[in-house]
C-alpha positions in Angstrom: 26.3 25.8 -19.9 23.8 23.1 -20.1 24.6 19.3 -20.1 23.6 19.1 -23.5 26.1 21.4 -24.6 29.0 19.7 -23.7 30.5 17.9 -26.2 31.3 13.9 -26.0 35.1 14.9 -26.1 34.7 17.1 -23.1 32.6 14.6 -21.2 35.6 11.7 -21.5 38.1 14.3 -20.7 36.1 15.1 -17.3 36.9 11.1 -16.8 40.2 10.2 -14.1 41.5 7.0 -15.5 43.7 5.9 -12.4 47.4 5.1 -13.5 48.0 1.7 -13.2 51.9 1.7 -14.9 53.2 1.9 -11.3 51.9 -1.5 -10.1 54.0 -3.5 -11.8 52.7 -7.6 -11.9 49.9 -6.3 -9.9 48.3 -4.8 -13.0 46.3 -7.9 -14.2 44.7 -8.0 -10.6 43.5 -4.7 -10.1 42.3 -3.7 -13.7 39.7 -5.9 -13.1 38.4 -3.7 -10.3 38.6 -0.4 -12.3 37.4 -1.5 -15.8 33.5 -2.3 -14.8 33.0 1.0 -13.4 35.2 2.9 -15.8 32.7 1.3 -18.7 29.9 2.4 -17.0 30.7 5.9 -16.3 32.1 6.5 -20.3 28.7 4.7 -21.2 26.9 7.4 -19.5 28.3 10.2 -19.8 28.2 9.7 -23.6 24.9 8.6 -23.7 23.1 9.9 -21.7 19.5 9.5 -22.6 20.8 5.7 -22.0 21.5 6.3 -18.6 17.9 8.1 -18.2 16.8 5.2 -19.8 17.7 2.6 -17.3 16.2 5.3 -14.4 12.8 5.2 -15.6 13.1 1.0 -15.3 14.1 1.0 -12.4 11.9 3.3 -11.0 9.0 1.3 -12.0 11.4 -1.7 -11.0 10.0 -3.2 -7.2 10.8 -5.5 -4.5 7.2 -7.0 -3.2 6.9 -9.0 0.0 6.5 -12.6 0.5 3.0 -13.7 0.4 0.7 -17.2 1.5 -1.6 -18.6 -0.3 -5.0 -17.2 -0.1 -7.5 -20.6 -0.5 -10.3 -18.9 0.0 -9.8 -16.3 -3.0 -7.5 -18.4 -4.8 -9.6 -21.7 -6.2 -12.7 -20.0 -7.6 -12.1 -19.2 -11.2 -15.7 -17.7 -11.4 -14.6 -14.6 -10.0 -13.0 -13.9 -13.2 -15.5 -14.7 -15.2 -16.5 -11.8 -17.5 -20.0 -11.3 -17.2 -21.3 -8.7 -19.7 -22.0 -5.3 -18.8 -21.9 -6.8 -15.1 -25.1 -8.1 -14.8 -26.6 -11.4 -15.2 -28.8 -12.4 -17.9 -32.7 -12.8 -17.1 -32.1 -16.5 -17.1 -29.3 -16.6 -15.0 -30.7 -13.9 -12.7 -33.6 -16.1 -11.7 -32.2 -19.1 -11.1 -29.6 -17.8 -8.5 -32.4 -17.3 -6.3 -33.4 -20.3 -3.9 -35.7 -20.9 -0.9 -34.8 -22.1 1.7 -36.0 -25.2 3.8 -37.5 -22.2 6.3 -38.9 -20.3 3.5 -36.0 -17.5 3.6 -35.1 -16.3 -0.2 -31.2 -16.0 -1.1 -29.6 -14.5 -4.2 -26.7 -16.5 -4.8 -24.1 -13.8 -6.7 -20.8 -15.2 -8.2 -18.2 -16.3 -5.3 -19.1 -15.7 -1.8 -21.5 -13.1 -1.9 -24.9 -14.4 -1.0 -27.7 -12.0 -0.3 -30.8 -12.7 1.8 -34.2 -10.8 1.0 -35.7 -9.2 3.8 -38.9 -9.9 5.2 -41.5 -8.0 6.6 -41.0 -7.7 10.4 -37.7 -8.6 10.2 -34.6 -7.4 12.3 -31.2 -7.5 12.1 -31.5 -9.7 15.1 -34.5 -12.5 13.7 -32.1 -12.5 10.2 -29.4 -13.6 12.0 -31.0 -15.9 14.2 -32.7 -17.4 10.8 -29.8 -18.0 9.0 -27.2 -19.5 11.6 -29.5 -22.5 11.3 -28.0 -23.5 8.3 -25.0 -25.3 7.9 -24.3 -22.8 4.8 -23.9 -19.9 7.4 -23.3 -21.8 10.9 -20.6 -19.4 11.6 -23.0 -16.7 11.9 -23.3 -18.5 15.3 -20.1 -16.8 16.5 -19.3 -14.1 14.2 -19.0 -10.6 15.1 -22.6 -8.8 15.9 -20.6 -5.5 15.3 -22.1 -3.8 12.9 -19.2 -3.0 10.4 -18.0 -6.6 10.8 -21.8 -8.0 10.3 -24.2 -7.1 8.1 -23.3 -3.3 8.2 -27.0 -2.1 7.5 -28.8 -0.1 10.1 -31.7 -1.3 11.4 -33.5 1.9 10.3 -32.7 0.9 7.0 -34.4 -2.5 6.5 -37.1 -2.6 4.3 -39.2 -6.2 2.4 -38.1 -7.0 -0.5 -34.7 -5.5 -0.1 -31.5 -7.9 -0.4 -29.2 -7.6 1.8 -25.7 -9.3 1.9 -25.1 -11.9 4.6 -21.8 -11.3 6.2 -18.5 -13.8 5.5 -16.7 -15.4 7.9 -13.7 -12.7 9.4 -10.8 -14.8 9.0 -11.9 -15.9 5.4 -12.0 -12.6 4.1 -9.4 -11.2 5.3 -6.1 -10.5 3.8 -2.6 -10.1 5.0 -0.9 -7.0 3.7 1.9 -8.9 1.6 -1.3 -11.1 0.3 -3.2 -7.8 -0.4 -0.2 -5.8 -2.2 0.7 -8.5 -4.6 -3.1 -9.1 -5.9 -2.6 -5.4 -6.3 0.6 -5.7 -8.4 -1.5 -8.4 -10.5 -4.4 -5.7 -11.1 -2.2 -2.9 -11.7 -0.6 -4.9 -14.5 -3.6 -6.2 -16.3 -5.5 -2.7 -15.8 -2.5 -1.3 -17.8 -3.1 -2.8 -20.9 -7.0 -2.8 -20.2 -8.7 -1.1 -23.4 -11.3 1.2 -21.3 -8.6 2.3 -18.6 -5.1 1.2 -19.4 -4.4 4.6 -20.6 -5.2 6.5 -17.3 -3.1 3.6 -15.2 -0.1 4.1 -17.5 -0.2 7.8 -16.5 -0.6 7.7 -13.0 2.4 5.1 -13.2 4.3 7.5 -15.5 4.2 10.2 -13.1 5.2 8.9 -10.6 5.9 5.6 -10.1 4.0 1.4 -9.9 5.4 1.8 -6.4 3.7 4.6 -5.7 0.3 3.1 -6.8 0.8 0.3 -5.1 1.8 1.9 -1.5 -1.4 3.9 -2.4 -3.6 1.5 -2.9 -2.9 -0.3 0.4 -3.1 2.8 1.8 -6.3 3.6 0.6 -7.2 -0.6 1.7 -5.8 -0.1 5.8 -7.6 3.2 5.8 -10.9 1.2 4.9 -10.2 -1.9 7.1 -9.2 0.6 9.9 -5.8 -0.8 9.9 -4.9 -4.5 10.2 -6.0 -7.0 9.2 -7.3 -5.9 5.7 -10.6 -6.8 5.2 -11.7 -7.0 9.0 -14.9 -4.9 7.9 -17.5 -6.1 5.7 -16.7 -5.7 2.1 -20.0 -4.3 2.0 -21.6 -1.1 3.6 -25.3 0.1 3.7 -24.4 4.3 2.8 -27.7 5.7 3.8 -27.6 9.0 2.4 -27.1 7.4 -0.8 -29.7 4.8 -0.5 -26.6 2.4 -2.3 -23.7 -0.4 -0.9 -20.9 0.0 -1.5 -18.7 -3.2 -2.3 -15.6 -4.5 -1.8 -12.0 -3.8 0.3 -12.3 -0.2 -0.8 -16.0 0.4 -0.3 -16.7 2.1 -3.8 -20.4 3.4 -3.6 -22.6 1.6 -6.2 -23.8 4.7 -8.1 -22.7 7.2 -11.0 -19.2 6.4 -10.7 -18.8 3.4 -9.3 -21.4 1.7 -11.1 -20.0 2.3 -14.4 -16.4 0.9 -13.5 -18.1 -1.7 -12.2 -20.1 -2.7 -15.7 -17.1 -1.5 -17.9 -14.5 -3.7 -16.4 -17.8 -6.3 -16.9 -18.0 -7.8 -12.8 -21.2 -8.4 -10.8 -20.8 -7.1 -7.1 -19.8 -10.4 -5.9 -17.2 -10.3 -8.1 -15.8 -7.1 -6.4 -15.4 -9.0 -3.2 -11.7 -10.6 -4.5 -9.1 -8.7 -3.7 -7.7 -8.5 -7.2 -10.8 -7.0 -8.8 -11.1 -5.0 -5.5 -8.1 -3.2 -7.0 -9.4 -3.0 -10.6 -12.5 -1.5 -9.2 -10.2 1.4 -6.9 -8.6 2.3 -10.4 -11.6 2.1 -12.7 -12.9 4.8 -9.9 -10.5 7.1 -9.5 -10.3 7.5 -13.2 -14.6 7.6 -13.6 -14.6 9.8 -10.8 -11.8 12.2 -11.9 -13.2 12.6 -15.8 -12.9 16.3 -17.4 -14.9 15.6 -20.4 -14.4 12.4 -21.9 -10.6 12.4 -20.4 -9.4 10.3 -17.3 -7.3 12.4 -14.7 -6.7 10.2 -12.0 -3.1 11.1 -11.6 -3.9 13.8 -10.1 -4.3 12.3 -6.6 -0.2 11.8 -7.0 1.6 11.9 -5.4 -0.3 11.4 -2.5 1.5 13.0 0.7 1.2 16.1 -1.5 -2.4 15.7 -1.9 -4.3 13.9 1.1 -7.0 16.7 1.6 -7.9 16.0 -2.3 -8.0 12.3 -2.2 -10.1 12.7 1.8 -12.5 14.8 -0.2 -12.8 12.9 -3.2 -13.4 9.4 -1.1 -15.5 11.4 1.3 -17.2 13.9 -0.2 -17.3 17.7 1.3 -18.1 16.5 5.0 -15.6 14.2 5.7 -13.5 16.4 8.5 -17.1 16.1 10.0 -17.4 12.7 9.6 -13.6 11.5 10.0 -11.3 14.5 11.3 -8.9 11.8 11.6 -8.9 11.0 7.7 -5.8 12.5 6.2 -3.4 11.5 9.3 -4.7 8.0 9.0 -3.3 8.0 5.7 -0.3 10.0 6.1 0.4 7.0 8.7 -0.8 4.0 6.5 1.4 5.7 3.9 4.6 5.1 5.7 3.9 1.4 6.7 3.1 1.0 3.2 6.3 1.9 2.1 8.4 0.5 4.4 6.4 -2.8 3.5 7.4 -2.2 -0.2 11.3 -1.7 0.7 10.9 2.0 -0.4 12.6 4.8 0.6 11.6 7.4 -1.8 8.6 6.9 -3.9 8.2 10.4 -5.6 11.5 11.9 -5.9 11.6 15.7 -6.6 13.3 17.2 -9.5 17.1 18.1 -8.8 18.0 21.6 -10.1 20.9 21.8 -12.9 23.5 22.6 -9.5 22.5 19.8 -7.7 22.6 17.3 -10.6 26.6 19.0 -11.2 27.7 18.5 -7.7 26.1 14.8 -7.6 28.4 14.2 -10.8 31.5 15.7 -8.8 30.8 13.3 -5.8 30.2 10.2 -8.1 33.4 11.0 -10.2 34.9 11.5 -6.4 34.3 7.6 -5.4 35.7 6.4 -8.4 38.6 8.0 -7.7 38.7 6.0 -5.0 
């Protein structure tokens, strides 16, 4: 017969109450110890959408790590500016761009993204060269020449006239996980009640879980940093068979999808270089990238150990065991660190069958007992 069949009566019958006549003047001592849990147990078993109740909080309900202070992405305010439809007016378009004493052209964006405008004859070399001059980007001087922690553009690729981002100093930009999970927590909870994509987050949350997301999330984040630390890569990436960057910790391309969370959620692309609105952008993504119609089905991707090969092709298009055999192992890996960062044992929990949510009752009736 199923559970609700049975009768409250039945239910409080099914309950031990210990005899505590025998224990003479010890009574008053030990009812203390049996009353609590005896409350509990007749609270749940004759309400038990109450009980189901307090599950669901939980399961949303998370233990995030200790974190520094991030100066660096923590004392500009511009970053959260809402500029509309993510571009800058005419006015302000102009005027970020400045000449340098040299001659070189810059396009200052919002926050620390600062583009410089190629010139004819230029190389990745001579730019660099150019710029480390300047006390503005002296640490050029010893930064990385490695192409994914530089300027990330193949040579091939330079062209006059095009703007390219100048890289950021490494230990600026980058985060430590614990930093990096709790700007996520702080995107996850403002993208909830977000009038273009709050719907979508609440149902990825709803099925499984904010932990879930947020293991996810800096999953997705190690995956594109190659590990530790986040954000040892350039938040930026020339993708030449798109002809497009792609911007921030996650490296969303700049086109169709990507471009449109970008302008609803109303940031420029330097804006996407902080962390927190890295995270906004992953989610206004995944739900642009997953629409059936005019419907959002990012949830999808969840859990993920359950889906890996989905969420490798959909970050990677139809090539990437070409391009990264290594892909869904990586994030099977990054997964597991993820969690055991976030204190969780079991972020998707599977159904129990009516049998094995009987003999879990048995067992918990069995330790009270006790």
């Amino acid at each position: 017969m199923d559970d609700s069949e049975v009768s409250k009566n039945e239910r409080s019958r099914d309950l031990k109450i210990p005899d505590l006549s025998s224990n003479g003047s010890s009574n008053s001592s030990n009812l203390g110890k049996y009353i609590l849990p005896i409350a509990l147990a007749v609270m749940a078993a004759l309400n038990p959408a109450c009980s189901k109740k307090e599950e669901g909080k939980n399961k949303n309900e998370i233990s995030l790590p200790q974190q520094k202070d991030h100066p660096f992405w923590d004392n500009n305010k511009e970053y959260f500016r809402k500029v509309n439809n993510g571009e800058f007016s005419k006015e302000e378009y102009t005027q970020r761009f400045k000449k340098l004493p040299n001659g070189e052209i810059i396009f200052e964006d919002i926050g620390a993204l600062v583009f410089y405008k190629v010139e004819k004859g230029d190389t990745i070399q001579t730019i660099h060269e150019k710029l480390s001059k300047y006390k503005q980007f002296e640490h050029l001087k010893t930064s990385s020449r490695s192409k994914i922690k530089s300027f990330n553009v193949p040579q091939s690729s330079l062209t006059p006239g095009m703007l390219i981002p100048i890289p950021l100093a490494e230990e600026d930009r980058t985060l430590t996980d614990e930093q990096f999970v709790n700007y996520c927590n702080e995107a996850i909870d403002e993208m909830t009640n977000d009038e273009e994509y709050g719907p979508a987050t609440r149902k990825i949350i709803k099925k499984t879980s904010k932990g879930e997301l947020l293991a996810v999330m800096l999953t997705i984040a190690k995956q594109e940093s190659g590990g530790k630390p986040i954000g040892q890569f350039e938040l930026h990436r020339w993708e030449p068979h798109q002809s497009a960057f792609s911007f921030s910790i996650f490296h969303v391309l700049m086109k169709e999808s990507g471009i449109k969370a970008r302008k609803n959620l109303n940031l420029t692309e330097g804006q996407l270089y902080h962390p927190k609105n890295a995270a906004k952008l992953f989610l206004a993504f995944l739900c642009e990238k997953s629409k059936n119609g005019s419907s959002c089905n990012p949830e999808k991707f969840f859990p993920l150990m359950k889906n890996l090969e989905e969420m490798a092709l959909f970050y990677n298009g139809k090539a990437w065991r070409k391009i990264n055999p290594n892909y869904t192992r990586n994030l099977s890996k990054y997964y597991q660190q993820s969690k055991r960062l976030l204190s969780i044992k079991d972020l998707t929990p599977e159904k129990k069958t009516k049998s094995q949510r009987k003999s879990l009752q048995r067992k918990n009736h069995s330790r009270r007992e006790m």
